[in-house]
N, C-alpha and C positions, 0 to 999 in steps of 0.2 A: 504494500500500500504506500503511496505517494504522500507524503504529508504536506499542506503547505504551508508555505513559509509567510512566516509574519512577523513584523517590530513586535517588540515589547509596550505596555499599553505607556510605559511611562517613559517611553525617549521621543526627548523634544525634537520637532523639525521634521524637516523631510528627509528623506532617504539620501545620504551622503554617495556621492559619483562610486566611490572601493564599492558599498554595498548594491549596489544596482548593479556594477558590473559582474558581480558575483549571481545576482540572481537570474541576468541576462545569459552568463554561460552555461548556469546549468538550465535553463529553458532550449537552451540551443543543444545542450547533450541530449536533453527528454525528446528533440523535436526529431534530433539524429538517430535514435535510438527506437523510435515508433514509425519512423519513415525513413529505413535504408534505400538507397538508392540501389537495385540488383547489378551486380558485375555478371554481364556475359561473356564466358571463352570466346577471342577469334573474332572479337568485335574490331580487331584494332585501333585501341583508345587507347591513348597517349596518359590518359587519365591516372593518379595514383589510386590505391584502391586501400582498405581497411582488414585488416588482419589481427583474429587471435592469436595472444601470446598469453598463455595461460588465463589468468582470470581477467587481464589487461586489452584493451585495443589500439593496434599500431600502424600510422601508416609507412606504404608501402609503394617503389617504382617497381614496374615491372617492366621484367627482362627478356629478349628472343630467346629460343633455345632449349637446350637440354627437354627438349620433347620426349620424356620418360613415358606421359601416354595423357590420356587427357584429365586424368586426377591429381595433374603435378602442374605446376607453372613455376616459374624461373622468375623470384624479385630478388630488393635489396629494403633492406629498413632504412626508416629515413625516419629524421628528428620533425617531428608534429608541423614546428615553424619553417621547416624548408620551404621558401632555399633563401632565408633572411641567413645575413653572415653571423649572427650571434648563432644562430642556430647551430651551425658546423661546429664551430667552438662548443656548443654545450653538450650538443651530441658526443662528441669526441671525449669528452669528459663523464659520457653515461655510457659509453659502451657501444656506441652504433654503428660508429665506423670500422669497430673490429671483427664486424659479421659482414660477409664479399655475400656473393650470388649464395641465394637460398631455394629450393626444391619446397615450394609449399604448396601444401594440401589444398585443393581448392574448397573444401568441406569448412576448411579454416578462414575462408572470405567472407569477410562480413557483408562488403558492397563495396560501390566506389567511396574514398576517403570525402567526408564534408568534415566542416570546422568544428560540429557538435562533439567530434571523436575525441577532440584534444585532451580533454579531462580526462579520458578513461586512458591516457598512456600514460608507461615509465617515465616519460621525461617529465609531463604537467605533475606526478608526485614524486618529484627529486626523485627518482628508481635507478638503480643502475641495471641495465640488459640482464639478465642471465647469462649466463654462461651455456647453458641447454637450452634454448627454446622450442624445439620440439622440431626444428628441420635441419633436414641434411644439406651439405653443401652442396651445391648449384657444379655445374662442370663446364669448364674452360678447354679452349685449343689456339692452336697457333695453326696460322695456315701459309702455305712458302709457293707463291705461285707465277707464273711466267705469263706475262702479257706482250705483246707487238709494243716494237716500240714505234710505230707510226701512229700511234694512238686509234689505231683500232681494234676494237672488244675482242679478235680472237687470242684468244689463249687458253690455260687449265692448270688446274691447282698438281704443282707436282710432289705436295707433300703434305700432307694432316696427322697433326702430333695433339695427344690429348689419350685421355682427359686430365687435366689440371681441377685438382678439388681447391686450390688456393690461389687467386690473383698474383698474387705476389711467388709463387714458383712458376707461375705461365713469363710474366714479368720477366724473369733472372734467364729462363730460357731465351724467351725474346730477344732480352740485351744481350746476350751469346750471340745469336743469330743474326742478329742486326749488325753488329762487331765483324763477325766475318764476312758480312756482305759490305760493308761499307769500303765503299771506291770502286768495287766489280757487278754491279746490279746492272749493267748495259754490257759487261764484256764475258759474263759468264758462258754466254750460251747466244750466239750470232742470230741477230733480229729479235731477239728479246730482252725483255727486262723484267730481272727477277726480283720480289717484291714481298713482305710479309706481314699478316697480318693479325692481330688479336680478335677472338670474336668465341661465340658460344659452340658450344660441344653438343653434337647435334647424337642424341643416344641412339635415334633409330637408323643413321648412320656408321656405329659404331664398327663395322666390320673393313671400313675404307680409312680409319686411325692408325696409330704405331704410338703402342704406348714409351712415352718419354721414360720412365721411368727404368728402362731394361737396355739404353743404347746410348750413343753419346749423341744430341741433335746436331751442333756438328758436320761431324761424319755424313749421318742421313742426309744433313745436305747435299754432301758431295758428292753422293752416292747418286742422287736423286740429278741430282748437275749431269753427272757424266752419262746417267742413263738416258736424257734428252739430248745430248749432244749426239751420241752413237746412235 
């Protein structure tokens, strides 16, 4: 049951601006919370959308990718106030930006994010993230591929490395790969230009990958170099 809220019979005046904006945000939670806006898969909306995390609601971007099936979608948490620059900073201070690409349940989408939600997240009660919020990481790849250098579209990827569970080990590979292509991306391989780039780990393509994990990427370049040359 909803109770509502009322002054005290003996405080003088009108309702001071702190108290009305208190009672204006939680009317705007009630108004959020009776009236989700529904998220559809595959709508392509740019839109952030609202997510459980335990008894808490979080919003969230969503990410291409890692199409594990259509009960999974690929976001990132993000601090309530985004994308105000205090916001980054305080996030960063609660834990938000140490969670990359997340696999979340789409049973755990509230709807798309509106402003009502803010109260009900970590950040709006000092919270720091969890350390567990109930998804798995999200999967990364790297992709190494040969285009025309007359700037026309034919070309093909000659190499897909993944899955990377962690940003920052897709990253450290990248700047590997980058390192050794830098000065030779027009002289590798005659009327091409070889080129790399970050992007999501597509799981129902899994069987056209080379997991990083078991080679030196490197190598696989070079390997992948001289098998287009020949």
């Amino acid at each position: 049951m909803i109770r509502r809220l009322r002054r005290c019979g003996h405080a003088p005046g009108a309702v001071s601006p702190e108290d009305q904006a208190v009672v204006d945000q939680f009317r705007e939670m009630l108004t959020a919370l009776r009236n989700p806006e529904p998220w559809t898969p595959g709508t392509g909306s740019a839109r952030d959308i609202a997510v459980r995390v335990g008894p808490f609601v979080e919003r969230a971007h969503t990410r291409p990718g890692d199409d594990h099936g259509p009960g999974l979608i690929a976001v990132t948490l993000v601090h309530p106030d985004t994308p105000y620059a205090a916001a980054y900073l305080h996030g960063r201070q609660l834990g938000y930006t140490e969670h990359d690409w997340l696999r979340c349940p789409t049973t755990s989408i509230v709807g798309y994010w509106q402003p009502g939600y803010r109260q009900l997240t970590h950040a709006a009660n000092g919270l720091h993230l969890p350390d567990d919020i109930g998804m798995a990481p999200a999967h990364y790849a790297l992709y190494i591929e040969a285009r025309k250098r007359d700037d026309r579209h034919d070309g093909y990827t000659l190499l897909r490395l993944g899955p990377y569970t962690q940003t920052r080990h897709a990253q450290q590979e990248g700047d590997r790969l980058a390192a050794a292509l830098d000065g030779r991306e027009n002289s590798l391989a005659p009327g091409y230009r070889i080129t790399m780039r970050f992007g999501p780990f597509n799981v129902s393509d899994h069987k056209l990958f080379t997991d990083p994990s078991k080679t030196d990427v490197v190598a696989l370049l070079d390997t992948a170099v001289r098998s287009m040359r020949d």
